[in-house]
C-alpha positions as CSV (number, residue, x, y, z in Angstrom):
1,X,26.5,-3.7,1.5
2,X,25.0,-3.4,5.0
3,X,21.4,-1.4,5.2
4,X,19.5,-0.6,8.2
5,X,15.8,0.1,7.6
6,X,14.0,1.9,10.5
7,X,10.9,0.8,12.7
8,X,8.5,3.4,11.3
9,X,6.3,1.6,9.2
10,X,5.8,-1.6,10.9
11,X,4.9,0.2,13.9
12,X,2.1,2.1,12.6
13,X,0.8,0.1,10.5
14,X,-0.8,-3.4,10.9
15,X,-2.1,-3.5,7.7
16,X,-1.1,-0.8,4.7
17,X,0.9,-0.7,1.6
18,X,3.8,0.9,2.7
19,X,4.7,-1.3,5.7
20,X,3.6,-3.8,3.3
21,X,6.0,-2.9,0.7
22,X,9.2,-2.4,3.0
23,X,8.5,-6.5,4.0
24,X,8.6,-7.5,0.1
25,X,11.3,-5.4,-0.9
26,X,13.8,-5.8,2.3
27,X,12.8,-10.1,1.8
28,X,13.9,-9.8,-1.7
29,X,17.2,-7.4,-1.0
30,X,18.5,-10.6,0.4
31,X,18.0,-12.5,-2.4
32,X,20.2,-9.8,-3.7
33,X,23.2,-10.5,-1.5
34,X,22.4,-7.4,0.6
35,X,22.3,-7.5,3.8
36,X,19.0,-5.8,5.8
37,X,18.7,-5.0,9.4
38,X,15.4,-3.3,10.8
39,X,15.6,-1.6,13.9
40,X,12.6,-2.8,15.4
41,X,11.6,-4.8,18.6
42,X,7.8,-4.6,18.5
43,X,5.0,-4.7,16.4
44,X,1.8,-6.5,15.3
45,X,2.0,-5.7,11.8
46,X,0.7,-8.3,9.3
47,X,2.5,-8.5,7.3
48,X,5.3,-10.0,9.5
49,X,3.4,-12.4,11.0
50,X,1.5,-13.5,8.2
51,X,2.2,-16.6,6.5
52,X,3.2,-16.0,2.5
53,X,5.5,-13.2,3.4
54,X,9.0,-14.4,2.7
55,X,11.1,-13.3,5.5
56,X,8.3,-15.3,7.8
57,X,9.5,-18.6,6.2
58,X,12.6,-18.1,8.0
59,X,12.3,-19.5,11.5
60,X,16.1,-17.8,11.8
61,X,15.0,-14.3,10.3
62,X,17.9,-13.0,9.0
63,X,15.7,-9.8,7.6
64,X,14.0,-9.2,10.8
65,X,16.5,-10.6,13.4
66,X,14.7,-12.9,14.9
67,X,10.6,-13.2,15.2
68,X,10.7,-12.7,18.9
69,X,10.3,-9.3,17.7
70,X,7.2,-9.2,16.4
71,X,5.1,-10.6,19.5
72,X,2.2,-8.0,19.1
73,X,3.2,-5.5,21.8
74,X,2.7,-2.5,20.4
75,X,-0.7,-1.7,22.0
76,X,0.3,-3.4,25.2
77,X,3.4,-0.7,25.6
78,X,1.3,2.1,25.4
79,X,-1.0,0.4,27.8
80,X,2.3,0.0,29.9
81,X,3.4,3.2,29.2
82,X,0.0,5.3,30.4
83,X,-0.7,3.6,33.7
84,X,3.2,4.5,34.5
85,X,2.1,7.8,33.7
86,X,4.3,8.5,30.7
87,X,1.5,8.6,28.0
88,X,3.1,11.8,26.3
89,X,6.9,11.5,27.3
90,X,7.5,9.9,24.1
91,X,9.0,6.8,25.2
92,X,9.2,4.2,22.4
93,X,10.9,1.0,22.8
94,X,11.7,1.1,19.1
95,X,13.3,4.6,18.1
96,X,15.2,4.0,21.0
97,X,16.8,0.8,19.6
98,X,16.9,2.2,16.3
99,X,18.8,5.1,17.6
100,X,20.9,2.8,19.1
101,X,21.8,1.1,15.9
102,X,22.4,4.1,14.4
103,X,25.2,5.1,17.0
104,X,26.6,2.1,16.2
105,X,27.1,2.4,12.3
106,X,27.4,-0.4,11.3
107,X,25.7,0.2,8.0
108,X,26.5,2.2,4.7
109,X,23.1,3.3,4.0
110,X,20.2,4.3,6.0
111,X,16.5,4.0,5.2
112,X,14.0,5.7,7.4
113,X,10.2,3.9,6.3
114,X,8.2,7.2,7.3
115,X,9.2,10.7,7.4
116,X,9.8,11.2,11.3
117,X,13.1,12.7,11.2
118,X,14.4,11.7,14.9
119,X,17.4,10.0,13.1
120,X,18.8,13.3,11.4
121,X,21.1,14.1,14.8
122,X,22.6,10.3,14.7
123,X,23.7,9.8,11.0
124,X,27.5,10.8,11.3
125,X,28.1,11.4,7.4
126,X,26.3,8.5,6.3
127,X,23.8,8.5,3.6
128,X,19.7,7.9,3.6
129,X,17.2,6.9,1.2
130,X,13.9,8.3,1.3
131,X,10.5,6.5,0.0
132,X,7.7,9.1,-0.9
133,X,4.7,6.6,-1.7
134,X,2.4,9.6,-3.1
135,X,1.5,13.2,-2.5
136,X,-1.6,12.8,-1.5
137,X,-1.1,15.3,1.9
138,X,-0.4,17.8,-0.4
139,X,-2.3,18.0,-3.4
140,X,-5.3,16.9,-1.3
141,X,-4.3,19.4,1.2
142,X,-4.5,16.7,3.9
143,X,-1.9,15.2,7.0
144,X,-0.2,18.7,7.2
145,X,2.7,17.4,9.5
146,X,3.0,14.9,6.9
147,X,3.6,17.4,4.4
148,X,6.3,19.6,6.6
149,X,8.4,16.8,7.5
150,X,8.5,15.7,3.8
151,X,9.2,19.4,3.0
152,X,12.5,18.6,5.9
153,X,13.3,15.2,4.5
154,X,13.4,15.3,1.0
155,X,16.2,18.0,-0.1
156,X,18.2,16.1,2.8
157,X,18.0,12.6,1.3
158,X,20.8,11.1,-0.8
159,X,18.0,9.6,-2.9
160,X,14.6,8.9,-3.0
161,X,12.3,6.3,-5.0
162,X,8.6,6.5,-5.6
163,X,6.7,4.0,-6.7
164,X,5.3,5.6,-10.1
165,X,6.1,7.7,-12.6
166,X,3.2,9.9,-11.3
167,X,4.3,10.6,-8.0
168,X,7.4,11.2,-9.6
169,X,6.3,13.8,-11.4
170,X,4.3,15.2,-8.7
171,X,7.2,15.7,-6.2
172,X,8.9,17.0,-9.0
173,X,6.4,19.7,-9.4
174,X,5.2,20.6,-5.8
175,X,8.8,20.0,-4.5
176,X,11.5,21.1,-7.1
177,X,13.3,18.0,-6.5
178,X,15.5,17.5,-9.2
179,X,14.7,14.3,-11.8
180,X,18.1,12.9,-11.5
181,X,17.8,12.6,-7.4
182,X,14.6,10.2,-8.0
183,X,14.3,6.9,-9.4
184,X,11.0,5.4,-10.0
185,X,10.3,1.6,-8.5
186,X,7.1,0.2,-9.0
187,X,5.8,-2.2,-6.5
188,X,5.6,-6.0,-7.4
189,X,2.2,-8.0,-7.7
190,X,1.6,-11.2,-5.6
191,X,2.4,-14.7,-6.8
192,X,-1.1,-16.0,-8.5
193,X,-2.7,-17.9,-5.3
194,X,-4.9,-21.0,-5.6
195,X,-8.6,-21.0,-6.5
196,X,-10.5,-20.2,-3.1
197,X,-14.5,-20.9,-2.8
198,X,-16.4,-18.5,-2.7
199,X,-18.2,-16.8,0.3
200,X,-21.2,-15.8,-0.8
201,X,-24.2,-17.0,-3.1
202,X,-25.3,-14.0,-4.8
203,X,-23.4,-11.1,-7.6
204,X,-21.6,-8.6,-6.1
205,X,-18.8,-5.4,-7.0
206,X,-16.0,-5.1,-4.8
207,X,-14.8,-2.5,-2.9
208,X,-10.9,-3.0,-1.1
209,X,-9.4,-0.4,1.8
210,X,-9.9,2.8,3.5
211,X,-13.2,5.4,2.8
212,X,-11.5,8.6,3.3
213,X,-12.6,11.0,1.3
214,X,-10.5,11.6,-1.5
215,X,-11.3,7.5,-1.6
216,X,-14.5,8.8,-3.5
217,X,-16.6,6.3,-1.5
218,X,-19.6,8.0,-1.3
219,X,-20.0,9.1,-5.1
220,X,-19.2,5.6,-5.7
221,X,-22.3,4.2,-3.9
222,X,-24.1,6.5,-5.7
223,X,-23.1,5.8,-8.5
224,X,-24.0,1.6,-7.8
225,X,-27.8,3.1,-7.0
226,X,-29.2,2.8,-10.3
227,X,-27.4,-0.5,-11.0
228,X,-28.5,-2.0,-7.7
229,X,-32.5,-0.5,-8.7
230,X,-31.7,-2.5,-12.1
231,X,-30.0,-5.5,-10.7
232,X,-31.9,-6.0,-7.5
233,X,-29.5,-9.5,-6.9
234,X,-26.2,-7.2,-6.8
235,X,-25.0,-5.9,-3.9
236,X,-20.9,-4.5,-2.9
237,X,-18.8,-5.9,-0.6
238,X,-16.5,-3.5,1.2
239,X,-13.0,-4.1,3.1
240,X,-11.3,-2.2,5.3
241,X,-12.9,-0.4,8.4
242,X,-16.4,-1.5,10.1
243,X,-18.6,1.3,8.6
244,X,-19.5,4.6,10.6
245,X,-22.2,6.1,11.8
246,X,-22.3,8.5,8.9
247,X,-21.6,5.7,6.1
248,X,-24.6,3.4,7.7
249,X,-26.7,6.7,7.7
250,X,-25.6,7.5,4.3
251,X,-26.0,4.4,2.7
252,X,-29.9,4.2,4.2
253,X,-30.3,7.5,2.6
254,X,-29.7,6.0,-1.1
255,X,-31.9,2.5,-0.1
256,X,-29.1,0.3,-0.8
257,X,-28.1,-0.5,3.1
258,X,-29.5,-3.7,2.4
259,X,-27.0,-4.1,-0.5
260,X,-24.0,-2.9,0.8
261,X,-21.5,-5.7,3.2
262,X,-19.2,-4.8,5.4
263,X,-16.0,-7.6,6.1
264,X,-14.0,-5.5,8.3
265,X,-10.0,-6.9,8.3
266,X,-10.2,-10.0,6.0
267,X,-7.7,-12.3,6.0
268,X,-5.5,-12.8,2.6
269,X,-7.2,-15.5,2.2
270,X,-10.4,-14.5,2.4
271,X,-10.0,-11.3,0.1
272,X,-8.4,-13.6,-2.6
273,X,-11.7,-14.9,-2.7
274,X,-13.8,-11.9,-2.4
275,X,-11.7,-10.8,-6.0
276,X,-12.1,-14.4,-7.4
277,X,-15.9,-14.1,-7.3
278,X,-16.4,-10.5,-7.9
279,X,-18.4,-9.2,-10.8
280,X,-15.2,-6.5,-10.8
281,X,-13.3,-4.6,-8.6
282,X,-13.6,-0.9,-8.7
283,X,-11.1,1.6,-7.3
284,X,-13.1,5.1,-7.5
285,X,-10.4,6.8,-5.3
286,X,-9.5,10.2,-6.6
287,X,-5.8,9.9,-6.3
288,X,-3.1,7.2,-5.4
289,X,0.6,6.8,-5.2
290,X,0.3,3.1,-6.5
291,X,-2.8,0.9,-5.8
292,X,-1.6,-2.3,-4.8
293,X,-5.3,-3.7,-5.1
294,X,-5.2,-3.6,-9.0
295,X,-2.3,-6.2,-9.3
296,X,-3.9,-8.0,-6.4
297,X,-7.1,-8.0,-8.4
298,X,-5.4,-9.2,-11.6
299,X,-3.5,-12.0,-10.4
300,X,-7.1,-12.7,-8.9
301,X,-8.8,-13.0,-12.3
302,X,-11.1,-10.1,-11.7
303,X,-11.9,-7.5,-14.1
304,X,-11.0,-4.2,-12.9
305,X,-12.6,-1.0,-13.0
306,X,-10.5,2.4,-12.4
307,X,-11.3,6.5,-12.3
308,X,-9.5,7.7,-14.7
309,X,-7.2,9.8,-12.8
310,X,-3.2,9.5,-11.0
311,X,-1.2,6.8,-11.4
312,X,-4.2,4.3,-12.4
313,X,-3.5,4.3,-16.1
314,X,0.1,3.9,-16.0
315,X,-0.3,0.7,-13.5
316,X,-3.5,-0.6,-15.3
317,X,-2.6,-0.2,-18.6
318,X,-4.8,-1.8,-21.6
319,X,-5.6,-4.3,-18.8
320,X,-8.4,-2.0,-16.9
321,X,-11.8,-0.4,-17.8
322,X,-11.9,3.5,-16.8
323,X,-14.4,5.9,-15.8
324,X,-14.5,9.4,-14.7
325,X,-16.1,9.2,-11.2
326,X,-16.5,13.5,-11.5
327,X,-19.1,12.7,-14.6
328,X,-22.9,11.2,-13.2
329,X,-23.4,8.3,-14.4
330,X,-20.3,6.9,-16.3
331,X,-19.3,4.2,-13.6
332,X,-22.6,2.9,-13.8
333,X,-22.7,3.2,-17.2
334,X,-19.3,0.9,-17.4
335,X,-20.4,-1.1,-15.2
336,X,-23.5,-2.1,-17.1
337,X,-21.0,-2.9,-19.9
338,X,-19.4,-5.0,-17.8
339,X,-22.4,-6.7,-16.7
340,X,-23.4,-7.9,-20.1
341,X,-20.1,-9.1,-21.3
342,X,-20.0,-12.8,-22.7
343,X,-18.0,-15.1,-21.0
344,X,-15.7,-15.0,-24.0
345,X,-15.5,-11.2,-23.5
346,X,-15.0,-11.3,-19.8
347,X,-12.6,-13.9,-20.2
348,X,-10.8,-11.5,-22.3
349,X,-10.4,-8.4,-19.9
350,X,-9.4,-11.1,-17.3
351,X,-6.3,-12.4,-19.7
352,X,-5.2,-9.4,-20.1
353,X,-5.0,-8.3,-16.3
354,X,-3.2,-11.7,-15.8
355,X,-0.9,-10.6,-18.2
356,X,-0.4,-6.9,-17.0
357,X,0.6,-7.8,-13.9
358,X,3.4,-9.7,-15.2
359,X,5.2,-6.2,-16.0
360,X,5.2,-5.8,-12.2
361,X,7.5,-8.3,-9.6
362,X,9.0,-7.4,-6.1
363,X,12.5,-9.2,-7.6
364,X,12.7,-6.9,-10.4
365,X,11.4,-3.9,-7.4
366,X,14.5,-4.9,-5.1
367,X,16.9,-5.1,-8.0
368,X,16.3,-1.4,-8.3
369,X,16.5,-0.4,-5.3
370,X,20.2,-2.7,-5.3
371,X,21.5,-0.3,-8.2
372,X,20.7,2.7,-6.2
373,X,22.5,1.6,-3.5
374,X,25.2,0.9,-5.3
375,X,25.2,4.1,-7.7
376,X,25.4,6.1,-3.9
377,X,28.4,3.4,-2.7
378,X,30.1,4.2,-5.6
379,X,29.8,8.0,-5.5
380,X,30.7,8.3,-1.9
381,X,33.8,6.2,-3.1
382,X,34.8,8.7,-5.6
C-alpha cells in the first residue's frame, strides 16, 4: 500500500506536535510494510533533522526521500521569493511538488498534514485521510480560517483520526461527523532517555511550550505567587518563546520576575533534563487535543501536575495530580502537597507515570493508522 503524506506540517512548523507526530508515525508505517512518500523538498523542521527521530537514522531515507531535502531553506525561499518581488504570488516550492505527485498517482491513499485544501482539484477518485489534532479554533473561538477549512475538509475526508477520545467527541458535537467515520489514535510517548545532569542548582516547577492564552499562563504565575513568597528558593523554568514585553511586564507586576527563567528553544536534550530535575511539571492550559508534554514528563520521572479539564484525565490517568486552574488557589494548594511529599511518596507518583506511559507507543499509534488504511483499501475494493 503506497501513501503520500503532504508538505504541510513540516513546513510550518520547526518545532510542534503535529509535524512532530506525522515524523513518528510515517517512521513507524514502514515498520509496517507500508510504504510513505512526503511531498516535500524544504524545510527546517526538527524534528527531521534531529538526531533520535527514526527516519533520520537512515542515511538513504526511504520515509523522506532523501535528506537533501531538508537543508533548512524554507526562510531563505521566502527571502528569495520577496527580493524577486513575488512575496504574495503564492509561489511555494513544496505544494508545487506535491501537486505534482498527486498528478502522478501513484498512491492509494492521500494524507494532507494541515487543512489547506489546494489538493482537492488533483485527487482523481482517490481517497484522503484527515488528522484533526483538537478543536481548539473552535471552541476557543480562535484561528477562524482554521476553523472554515476544517468545516471544508472534514465531511470530504474518507476518514479521519484524532488523537483522543476527547477531540473525538468534540468534533462529533461541533461538527456532526458521524462516530463510525473517526477512529481515535493516541500519540506514542518517547523511549525513556538516559539520566542527564542537571542545569541548575536551585528547586524549580516547570513550565513546557507556547503562552497563548487559552495556555492559562498568566493565572498560572499567579497562582506560583504565594508559593514562591513561601518558598523563596523556588522559581519556574519556562520553554517555548523568549518572553514578551507584556509577560516581562506582567511577571514584575506579581514580584516574581526574579523567579521566573526563560530557555527559549531547548534542545531534547536539554528539556529531558529540565523534567529530570523538576519539582513537577504543570500543564495549566485550558484545553488540548493531546499534550505530548505529559508522556514526555513521565518517561522523565517527573511528577505531573494537570487542570483538570479536555483530554488531560484520559491521557494522565491515576498517574497525574489535578487542579482546577478556574478555582484561586487550588494549584498552589497542590503544589504545596507536592512539595512535602516523602521521597517514598514522590517516588510513588513517579512509578506510576513511568508506568502510564507504557499504555501509549508510536508502534501501537501506526498499527492503527495501518488498519484504517486498509479497512478504506478494502472498501473501495468492494
Amino acid at each position: 500500500m503506497r501513501i503520500l503524506f503532504d508538505y504541510q506540517a513540516f513546513e510550518m512548523q520547526r518545532f510542534g506536535g503535529v509535524s512532530r507526530s506525522y515524523a513518528e508515525l510515517i517512521s513507524h508505517l514502514q515498520e509496517e510494510d507500508i510504504s510513505c512518500k512526503v511531498g516535500l523538498k524544504e524545510s527546517d523542521n526538527a524534528y527531521i533533522e534531529q538526531p533520535g527521530i527514526k527516519p533520520l537514522h537512515h542515511t538513504h531515507n526511504k520515509y523522506f526521500n532523501g535528506r537533501k531535502w531538508f537543508k533548512g531553506q524554507r526562510t531563505l525561499t521566502r527571502r528569495i521569493m520577496q527580493a524577486a518581488g513575488h512575496e504574495n504570488d503564492g509561489l511555494n516550492i513544496n505544494q508545487e511538488y506535491c501537486i505534482k505527485l498527486l498528478k502522478k498517482q501513484q498512491f492509494d491513499i492521500f494524507e494532507p498534514t494541515f487543512f489547506d485544501p489546494y489538493f482537492l482539484p488533483y485527487l482523481n477518485g482517490k481517497p484522503f485521510v484527515l488528522t484533526v489534532h483538537d478543536m481548539i479554533p473552535e471552541l476557543l473561538d480562535v484561528d477562524k480560517p482554521q476553523a472554515e477549512l476544517k468545516q471544508l475538509l472534514c465531511p470530504l475526508a474518507t476518514h479521519i483520526h484524532v488523537p483522543s477520545q476527547n477531540t473525538k467527541d468534540d468534533l462529533i458535537r461541533i461538527m456532526g461527523i458521524p462516530s463510525e467515520k473517526i477512529t481515535v489514535i493516541p500519540h506514542g510517548a518517547p523511549e525513556i532517555p538516559p539520566k542527564r545532569k542537571p542545569i541548575f542548582d536551585f528547586p524549580y516547577l516547570l513550565y513546557v511550550g507556547a503562552r497563548w492564552s487559552y495556555k492559562n499562563f498568566e493565572p498560572f504565575t499567579t497562582e506560583c505567587t504565594d508559593i514562591i513568597s513561601q518558598y523563596p528558593d523556588l522559581n519556574v523554568i519556562c520553554t517555548g518563546e523568549p518572553f514578551s514585553d507584556e509577560e516581562l511586564k506582567m511577571l514584575c507586576k506579581l514580584g516574581i520576575r526574579e523567579h521566573v527563567v526563560n530557555m527559549p528553544h531547548v534542545s531534547e536534550e536539554q528539556l529531558q533534563a529540565l523534567y529530570q530535575h523538576a519539582i513537577a511539571f504543570v500543564y495549566p492550559s485550558a484545553y488540548e487535543g493531546f499534550g505530548i508534554p505529559i508522556l514526555e514528563a513521565f518517561v522523565n520521572g517527573c511528577p505531573v501536575l494537570l487542570n483538570n479539564a479536555s483530554c488531560f484525565p484520559e491521557i494522565g490517568g491515576d498517574a497525574a495530580i489535578y487542579f482546577d486552574i478556574n478555582r484561586k488557589g487550588d494549584l498552589s494548594e497542590h503544589i504545596m502537597e507536592l512539595l512535602q511529599y516523602s521521597e517514598e511518596e514522590r517516588q510513588q507518583i513517579i512509578d506510576k507515570g513511568t508506568q502510564r506511559a507504557k499504555c501509549f507507543s508510536w508502534e501501537e499509534s501506526a498499527h492503527k493508522l495501518k488498519q484504517v488504511y486498509e479497512n478504506i483499501q478494502h472498501a473501495s475494493t468492494q
